[in-house]
C-alpha positions, 0 to 999 in steps of 0.5 A, a space after each residue: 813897698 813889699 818885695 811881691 810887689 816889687 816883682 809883680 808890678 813890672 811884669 805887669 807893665 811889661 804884660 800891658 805893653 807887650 799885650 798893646 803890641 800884640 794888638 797893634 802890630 798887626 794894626 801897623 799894616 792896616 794903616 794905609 786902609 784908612 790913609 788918602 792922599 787924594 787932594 781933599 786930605 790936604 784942601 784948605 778947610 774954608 777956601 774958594 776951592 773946598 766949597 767949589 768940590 763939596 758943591 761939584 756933585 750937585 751939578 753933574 753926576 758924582 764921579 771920581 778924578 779924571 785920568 788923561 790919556 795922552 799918545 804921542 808920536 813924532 811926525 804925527 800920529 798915522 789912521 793906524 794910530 788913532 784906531 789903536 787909540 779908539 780901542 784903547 777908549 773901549 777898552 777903558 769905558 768897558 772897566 769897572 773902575 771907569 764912569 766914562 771916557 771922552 771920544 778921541 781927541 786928536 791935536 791941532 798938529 797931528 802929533 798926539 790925541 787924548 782920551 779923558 776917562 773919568 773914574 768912579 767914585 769908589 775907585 782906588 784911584 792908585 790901583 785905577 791909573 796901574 790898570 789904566 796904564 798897563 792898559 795903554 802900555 799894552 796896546 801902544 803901537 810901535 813909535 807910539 808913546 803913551 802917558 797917564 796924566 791928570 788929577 788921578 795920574 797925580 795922585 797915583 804917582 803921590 800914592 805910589 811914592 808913598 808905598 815905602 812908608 810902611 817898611 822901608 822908612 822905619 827899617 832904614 830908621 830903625 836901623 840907624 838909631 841900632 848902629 848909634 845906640 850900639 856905638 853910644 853903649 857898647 852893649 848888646 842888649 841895651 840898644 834892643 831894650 830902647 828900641 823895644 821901648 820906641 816900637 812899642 810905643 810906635 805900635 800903640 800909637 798906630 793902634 790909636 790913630 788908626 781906631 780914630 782914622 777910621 772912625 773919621 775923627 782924625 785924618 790921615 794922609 802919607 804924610 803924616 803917616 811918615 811924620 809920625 813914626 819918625 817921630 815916635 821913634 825919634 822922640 821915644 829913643 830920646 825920652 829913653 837915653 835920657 832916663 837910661 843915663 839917670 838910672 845908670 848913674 843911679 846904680 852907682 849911688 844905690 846898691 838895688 834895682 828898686 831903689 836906683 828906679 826910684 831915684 832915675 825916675 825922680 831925676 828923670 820924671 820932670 824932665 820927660 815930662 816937661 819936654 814930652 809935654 813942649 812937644 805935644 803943646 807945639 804939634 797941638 798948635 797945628 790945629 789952629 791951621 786951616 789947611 787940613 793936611 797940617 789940621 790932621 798931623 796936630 792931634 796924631 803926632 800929639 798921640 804918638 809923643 804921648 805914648 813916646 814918654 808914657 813908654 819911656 816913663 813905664 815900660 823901659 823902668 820896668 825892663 831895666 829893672 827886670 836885668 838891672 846891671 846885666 842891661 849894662 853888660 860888659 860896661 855894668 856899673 858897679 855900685 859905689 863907683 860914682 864920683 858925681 856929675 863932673 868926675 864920675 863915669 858918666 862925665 867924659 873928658 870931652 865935656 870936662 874940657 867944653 866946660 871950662 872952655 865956656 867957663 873962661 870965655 863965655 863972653 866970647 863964646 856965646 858971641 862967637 855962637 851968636 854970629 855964626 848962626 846969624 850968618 848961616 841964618 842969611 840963607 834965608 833971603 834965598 828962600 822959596 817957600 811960596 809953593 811948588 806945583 804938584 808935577 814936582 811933588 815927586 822927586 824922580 820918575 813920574 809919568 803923570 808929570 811926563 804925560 802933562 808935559 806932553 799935554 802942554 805941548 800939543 794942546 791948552 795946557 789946562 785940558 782935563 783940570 779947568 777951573 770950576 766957577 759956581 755962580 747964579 743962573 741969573 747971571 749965566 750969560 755975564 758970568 761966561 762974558 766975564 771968564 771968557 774975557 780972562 786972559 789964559 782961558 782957551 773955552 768954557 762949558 756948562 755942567 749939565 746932567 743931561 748931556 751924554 758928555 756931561 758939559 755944554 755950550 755956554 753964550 752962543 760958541 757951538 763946537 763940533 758935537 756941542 749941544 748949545 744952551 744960554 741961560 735957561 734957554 733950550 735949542 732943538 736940533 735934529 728933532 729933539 730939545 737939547 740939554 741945558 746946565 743943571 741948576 742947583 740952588 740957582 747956581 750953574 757950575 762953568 769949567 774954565 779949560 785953562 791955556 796954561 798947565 794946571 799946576 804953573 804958575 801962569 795957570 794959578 794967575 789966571 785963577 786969581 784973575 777969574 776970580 776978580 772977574 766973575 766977582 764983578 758980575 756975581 760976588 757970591 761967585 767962587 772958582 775952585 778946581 786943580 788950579 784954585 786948590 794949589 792958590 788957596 793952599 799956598 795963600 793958607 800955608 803963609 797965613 798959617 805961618 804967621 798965626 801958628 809960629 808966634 803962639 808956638 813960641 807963646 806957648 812954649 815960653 810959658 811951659 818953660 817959666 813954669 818949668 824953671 820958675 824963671 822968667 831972663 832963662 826961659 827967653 835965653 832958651 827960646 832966642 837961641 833956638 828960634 836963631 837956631 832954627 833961622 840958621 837950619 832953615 838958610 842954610 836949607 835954603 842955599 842947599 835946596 837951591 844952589 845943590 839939590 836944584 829943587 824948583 822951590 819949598 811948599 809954605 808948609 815947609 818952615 812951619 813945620 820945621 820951626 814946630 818941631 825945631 823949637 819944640 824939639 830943640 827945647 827939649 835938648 834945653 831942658 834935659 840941659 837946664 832941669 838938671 843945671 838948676 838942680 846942681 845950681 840949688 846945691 853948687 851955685 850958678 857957675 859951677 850948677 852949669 859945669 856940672 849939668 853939662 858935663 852930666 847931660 853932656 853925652 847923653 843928649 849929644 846920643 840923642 841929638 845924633 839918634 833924632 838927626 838919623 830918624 828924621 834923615 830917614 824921611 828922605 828915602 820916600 822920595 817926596 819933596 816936602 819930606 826930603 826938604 823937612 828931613 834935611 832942615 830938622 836934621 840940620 837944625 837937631 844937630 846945631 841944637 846938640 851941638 852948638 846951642 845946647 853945648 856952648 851958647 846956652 851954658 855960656 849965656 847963663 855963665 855970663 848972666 850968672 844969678 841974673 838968669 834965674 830971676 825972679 826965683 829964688 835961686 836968682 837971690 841965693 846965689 848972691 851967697 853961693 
């Protein structure tokens, strides 16, 4: 290639990429505009529930979550108390952000009284419930304590939880791939040139998504949000100290720039590539989930690999070859000084020793490997992943969770979240029989767009202030001809109020026998509500696990075949991490439950560490197993696997650490699922590095010798090696 190109075409990769920053940086602020953590973005895409919400509107008129008010005080609340909280509901019916709000309603004990304002439908739910609570804090007399609770109290608190996604998760992560890469290379430039590399890539990555999110093709909650800038980061570090090691080495083979750039991208291209590739096949595969939370992370995640080992294939090469040897600086390796892959520079004294370790006793060693992870795999028997309810979502101080304990105490549990049940009108007066016969059901009222409250009386059980109606029945009472329930396509919509807090356990029983018995009288019947949504996300989330984590493994064992054209070496690699991640995943188990005390795991959690486990944890084998075949084609099997490990040996165990760190990072937002997903992939990375990747593979395919790398031809030359 002429020299001038030589020259031109880097700067002209590293104009691209910084011209891709300059845009998406600011970018990276406005993700949250097109981010929602409402309950919607996580809804199963064809449950009961779902199709309850996306019908609600049609009943009554469209509004926003209801957010409950609740006043408590010891000994009973005073006339002082229950006028101040008269004022409070004025004040909040006379809010832009509120449709409405219920009168006060005082408990059957005296000690507290709740006020149900019902947001807008455009409203920020966060902003809405900050004001509301200022509000209330404000006017509380003295003794007097006030809590925010209900669906919007939730999603305020998750919304809130969620605030530090932005700047503190990448800054503490940041900061920890900094600190590993400084110790790692001794350099005060290298490290800058690899996280530049991730940066950039976590920068068009957000500039992707968010074009996407915002014209509605792609969903984005906090959730994924965390996810994907961890892993961008994490993977894009990964990509780059794997083809940094190639090119330093290269340098010592190689007297130019050029020409060790050729060379590192050769031996570092497949690899990248291959293991870039695992990682997007294994997040695509969440698109095969019906629950949207894990629908939306699939193709955003997807993205940010991409553009992880497009960097790391494009802009990194560029910038070492822009410094060359000073990138090195003070360590620069000096051409000529390499020894190869077992007694050069690049293979420490640490490796040297495992390999012959594994090399005399890899029989033992892969055993030994084998049953300890087995044993911290027996954790698993423990596990709790059948779902946890939404007061717990939150680790720490939450308000929404206080005010619905405080609501359970003084009145049914379910007030301002009932189950909604859309039947036929038809079958009005069976389908309130039929709920009211449900054990954990304290009353049931009709939608109705003419009544002022927007309920009534269903079946004949008036209340004070009720307005009555049966089906299609009107009562005249006081001169005038009372409301009735809206019907919609033949159907009414009845809302349940539950005896049980909405997301307990007793409440979501009650749902799952609501929906035996309205069945019985209308089988097109569906129940949905606050209740029905945590079922049918739980019920999803398990079903997902068994659909989703055998063609994870399908797919990835294919890649693999291809890969290493061999068929016994790719089901080595996909045993030892799926006993891997068994190991990750019990011994998070017995942590959750017997140190952290958590009340329990979402059935998301499993699935979405076995994804990026296996996947990830692949990669580690594969950075290890492209470069032992390249060194058993020339050296043989036993000796191919010494050499590979002692040449990747570093390398991969920096980034295993730098990917450990990354995905800890994610327990700084204060969130269960990712405090739980943080510890299990950190874990688990770490085995992989550590234990799977440096003793029980290499000892594997020690022990098989040629028979690891049948049908290929490697498998038969070897019988001559």
């Amino acid at each position: 290639m002429p020299r001038f190109l030589r020259l031109v075409l880097p700067a002209l990769v590293i104009l691209v990429w910084l011209v891709v920053a300059g845009i998406g940086g600011p970018v990276f602020g406005k993700i949250a505009e097109v981010a929602t953590n409402d309950q919607t973005s996580f809804l199963p895409a064809s449950a009961d529930a779902t199709r309850v919400q996306e019908r609600a509107a049609e009943f009554r008129q469209a509004s926003g979550a209801p957010a409950i008010v609740v006043l408590e005080r010891d000994g009973g609340l005073t006339r002082d108390d229950l006028a101040a909280a008269d004022r409070i509901a004025e004040d909040l019916g006379a809010r832009d952000d509120v449709q409405g709000t219920s009168p006060v309603i005082p408990s059957e004990d005296g000690d507290a009284a709740e006020i149900v304002a019902t947001l807008t439908e455009g409203a920020d739910t966060g902003d809405a419930v900050t004001a509301i609570r200022t509000t209330v804090a404000d006017a509380l007399p003295d003794g007097v304590d006030g809590y925010v609770t209900g669906p919007a109290g939730f999603t305020a608190d998750l919304t809130e939880a969620f605030a530090g996604i932005d700047g503190l998760l990448l800054g503490v992560a940041l900061a920890a791939v900094f600190v590993i890469l400084v110790v790692v290379y001794r350099s005060p430039l290298l490290p800058f040139l690899v996280l530049g590399t991730a940066t950039f890539a976590l920068c068009a990555s957000i500039l992707v998504v968010y074009a996407l999110a915002k014209a509605g093709v792609v969903t984005v909650n906090g959730q994924v949000q965390g996810i994907l800038s961890i892993l961008v980061i994490g993977a894009a570090t990964d990509y780059a100290l794997l083809y940094t090691a190639r090119y330093r080495e290269a340098l010592r083979v190689h007297r130019t720039g050029w020409e060790a750039t050729r060379a590192a991208l050769r031996g570092a291209f497949e690899p990248i590539v291959a293991s870039g590739g695992t990682v997007i096949v294994g997040v695509l595969c969440l698109l095969l989930s019906d629950l949207n939370s894990n629908k939306a992370l699939g193709p955003v995640a997807a993205i940010g690999i991409a553009f992880s080992l497009l960097a790391a294939l494009t802009l990194l090469p560029a910038l070492l070859l822009a410094f060359r040897r000073a990138a090195f600086w003070p360590l620069r390796p000096a051409f000529g000084s390499g020894g190869g892959p077992t007694t050069g520079p690049d293979a420490t004294v640490l490796w040297a020793r495992v390999g012959r370790l594994v090399a005399r006793r890899s029989r033992t060693v892969w055993i030994v490997c084998t049953v300890a992870l087995l044993a911290m795999g027996s954790g698993l028997v423990g596990l709790r992943a059948d779902g946890v309810p939404q007061s717990d979502l939150v680790i720490g101080a939450s308000q929404a969770r206080d005010g619905q304990r405080v609501l359970a105490d003084h009145f049914p549990g379910g007030s301002g979240s009932p189950a909604q049940i859309i039947g036929a009108e038809r079958d009005l007066d069976a389908l309130v029989d039929a709920v009211r016969s449900v054990r954990g059901v304290d009353g049931v009222v009709a939608a109705s767009t003419g009544s002022p409250s927007g309920t009534v009386s269903v079946g004949g059980d008036t209340g004070a202030g009720d307005t009555v109606a049966g089906a299609g029945d009107t009562v005249a009472g006081d001169a005038t001809v009372a409301a009735a329930p809206t019907v919609s396509h033949g159907d009414v919509l009845l809302e349940a109020t539950l005896a049980d807090p909405a997301d307990s356990a007793a409440a979501e029983q009650t749902v799952r026998d609501l929906r035996v018995a309205v069945e019985r009288v209308d089988p097109g019947a569906v129940v949905g509500g606050v209740s029905a949504t945590a079922v049918d996300t739980n019920d999803t989330g398990i079903r997902d696990r068994s659909v989703i984590i055998p063609v994870v493994l399908a797919v990835i064992l294919l890649i693999l075949v291809l890969l290493l054209r061999s068929v016994v070496a790719p089901l080595v690699l996909i045993g030892s991490v799926v006993v891997s991640f068994a190991a990750a995943l019990g011994v998070g188990a017995l942590v959750f439950d017997h140190v952290l005390r958590f009340p329990g795991a979402d059935p998301s959690v499993p699935l979405y560490a076995f994804v990026f486990l296996v996947a990830l944890g692949v990669d580690y084998n594969i950075f290890l197993m492209t470069r032992v075949r390249e060194e058993s084609l020339r050296h043989g099997p036993r000796e191919g696997v010494l050499r590979g490990l002692a040449a990747t040996g570093g390398v991969i165990t920096s980034a295993g650490i730098v990917l450990a760190a990354t995905f800890a990072a994610l327990g700084v937002i204060p969130i269960l699922f990712l405090a739980q997903i943080a510890f299990v992939v950190a874990f688990g990375v770490l085995l992989d590095t550590v234990v799977v990747r440096s003793l029980l593979v290499p000892a594997l395919v020690i022990d098989l010798g040629r028979r690891a790398w049948w049908p290929s031809r490697l498998s038969r030359a070897a019988r001559h090696m």
